[in-house]
C-alpha positions as CSV (number, residue, x, y, z in Angstrom):
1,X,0.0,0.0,0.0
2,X,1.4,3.7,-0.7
3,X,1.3,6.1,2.3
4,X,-1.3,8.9,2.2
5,X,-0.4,11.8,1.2
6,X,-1.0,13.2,4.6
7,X,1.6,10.3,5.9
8,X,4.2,11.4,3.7
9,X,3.7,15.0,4.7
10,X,4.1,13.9,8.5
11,X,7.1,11.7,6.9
12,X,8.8,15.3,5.3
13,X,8.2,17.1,8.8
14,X,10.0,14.2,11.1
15,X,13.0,14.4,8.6
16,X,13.2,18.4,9.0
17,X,13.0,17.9,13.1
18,X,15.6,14.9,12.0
19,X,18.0,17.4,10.4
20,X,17.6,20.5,12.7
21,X,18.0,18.8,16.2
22,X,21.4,16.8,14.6
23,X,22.8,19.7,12.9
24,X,22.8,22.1,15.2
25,X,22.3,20.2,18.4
26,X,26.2,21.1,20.6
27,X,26.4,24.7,18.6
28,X,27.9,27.0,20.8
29,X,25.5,29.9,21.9
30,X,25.1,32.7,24.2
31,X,22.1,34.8,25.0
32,X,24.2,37.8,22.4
33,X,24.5,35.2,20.0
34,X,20.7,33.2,20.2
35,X,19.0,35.6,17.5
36,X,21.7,35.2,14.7
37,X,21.7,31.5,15.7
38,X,17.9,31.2,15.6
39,X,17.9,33.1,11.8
40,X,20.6,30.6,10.5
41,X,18.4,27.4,11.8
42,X,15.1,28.8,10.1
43,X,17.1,29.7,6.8
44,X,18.6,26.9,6.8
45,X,15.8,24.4,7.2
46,X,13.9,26.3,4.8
47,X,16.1,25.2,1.9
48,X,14.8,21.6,2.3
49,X,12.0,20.4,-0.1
50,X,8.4,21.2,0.7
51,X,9.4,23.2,3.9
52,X,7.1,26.2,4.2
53,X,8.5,28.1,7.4
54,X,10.4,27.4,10.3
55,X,10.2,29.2,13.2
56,X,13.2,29.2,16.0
57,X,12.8,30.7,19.8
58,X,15.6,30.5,21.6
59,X,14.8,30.7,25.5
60,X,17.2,33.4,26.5
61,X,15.9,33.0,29.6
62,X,16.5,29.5,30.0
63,X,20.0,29.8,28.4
64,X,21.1,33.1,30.9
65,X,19.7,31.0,34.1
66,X,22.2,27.5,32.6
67,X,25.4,30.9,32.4
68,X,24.4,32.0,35.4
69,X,27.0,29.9,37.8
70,X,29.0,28.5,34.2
71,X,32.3,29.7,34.1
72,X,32.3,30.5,30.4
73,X,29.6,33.0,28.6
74,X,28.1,30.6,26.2
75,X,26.7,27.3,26.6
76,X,26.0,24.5,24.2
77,X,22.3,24.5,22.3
78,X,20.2,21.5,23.6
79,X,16.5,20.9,23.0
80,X,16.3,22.4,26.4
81,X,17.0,26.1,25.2
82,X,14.5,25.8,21.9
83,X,10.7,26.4,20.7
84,X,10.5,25.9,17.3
85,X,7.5,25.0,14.9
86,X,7.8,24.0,11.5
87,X,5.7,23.8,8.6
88,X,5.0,21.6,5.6
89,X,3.2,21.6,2.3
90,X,3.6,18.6,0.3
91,X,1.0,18.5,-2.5
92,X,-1.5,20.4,-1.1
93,X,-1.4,18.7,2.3
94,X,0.0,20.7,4.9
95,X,2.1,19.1,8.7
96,X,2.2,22.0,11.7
97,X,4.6,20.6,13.6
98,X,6.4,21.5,16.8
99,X,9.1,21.2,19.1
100,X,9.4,21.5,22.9
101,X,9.8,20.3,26.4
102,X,8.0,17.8,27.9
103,X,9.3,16.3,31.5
104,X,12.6,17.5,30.6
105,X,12.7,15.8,27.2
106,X,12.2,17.6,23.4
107,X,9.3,16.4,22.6
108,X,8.9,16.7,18.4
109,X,5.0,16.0,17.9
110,X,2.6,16.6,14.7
111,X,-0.1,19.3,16.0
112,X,-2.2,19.4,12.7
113,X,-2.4,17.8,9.2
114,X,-4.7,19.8,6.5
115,X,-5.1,19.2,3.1
């Protein structure tokens, strides 16, 4: 049986998430730094094939509480530090998808499928 078009729309979502956890994932950042960092994640997930828009918050909050007794004045990114939402349009059928923390994990979960 072929996947549904809305199964390979979920499918294109979970391979964004995929790439932008891995690839950036131990980047250094500092609360000066998290706005140029969040641009360069969005721009470059948006290059990937039926990616509508990616939206990156880094918790600067979050980030200056983990500097606040750290020796150095940047940490490394984790899911822990991020608030993103991503969306998908393939043929017609479009994945919101988002990313946050959940009892201390990043959760990745699909919050709508429209076609």
């Amino acid at each position: 049986m072929d996947p549904t078009e809305a199964q390979t729309a979920c499918f294109e979502a979970g391979i964004k998430f995929g790439s932008l956890y891995h690839q950036f994932a131990g980047t250094p950042v500092s609360p000066d730094s998290a706005a140029s960092l969040e641009r360069a994640i969005e721009e470059a997930i948006e290059n990937q094939p039926h990616c509508e828009s990616v939206t990156v918050e880094i918790l600067t909050a979050e980030l200056e509480a983990a500097l606040a007794d750290a020796t150095a004045d940047y940490t490394e990114l984790t899911g822990r530090f991020l608030d993103v939402e991503l969306v998908v349009d393939d043929e017609g059928t479009e994945v919101v998808a988002t990313m946050a923390m959940e009892d201390g994990y990043p959760l990745m979960a699909v919050d709508s499928v429209r076609s």
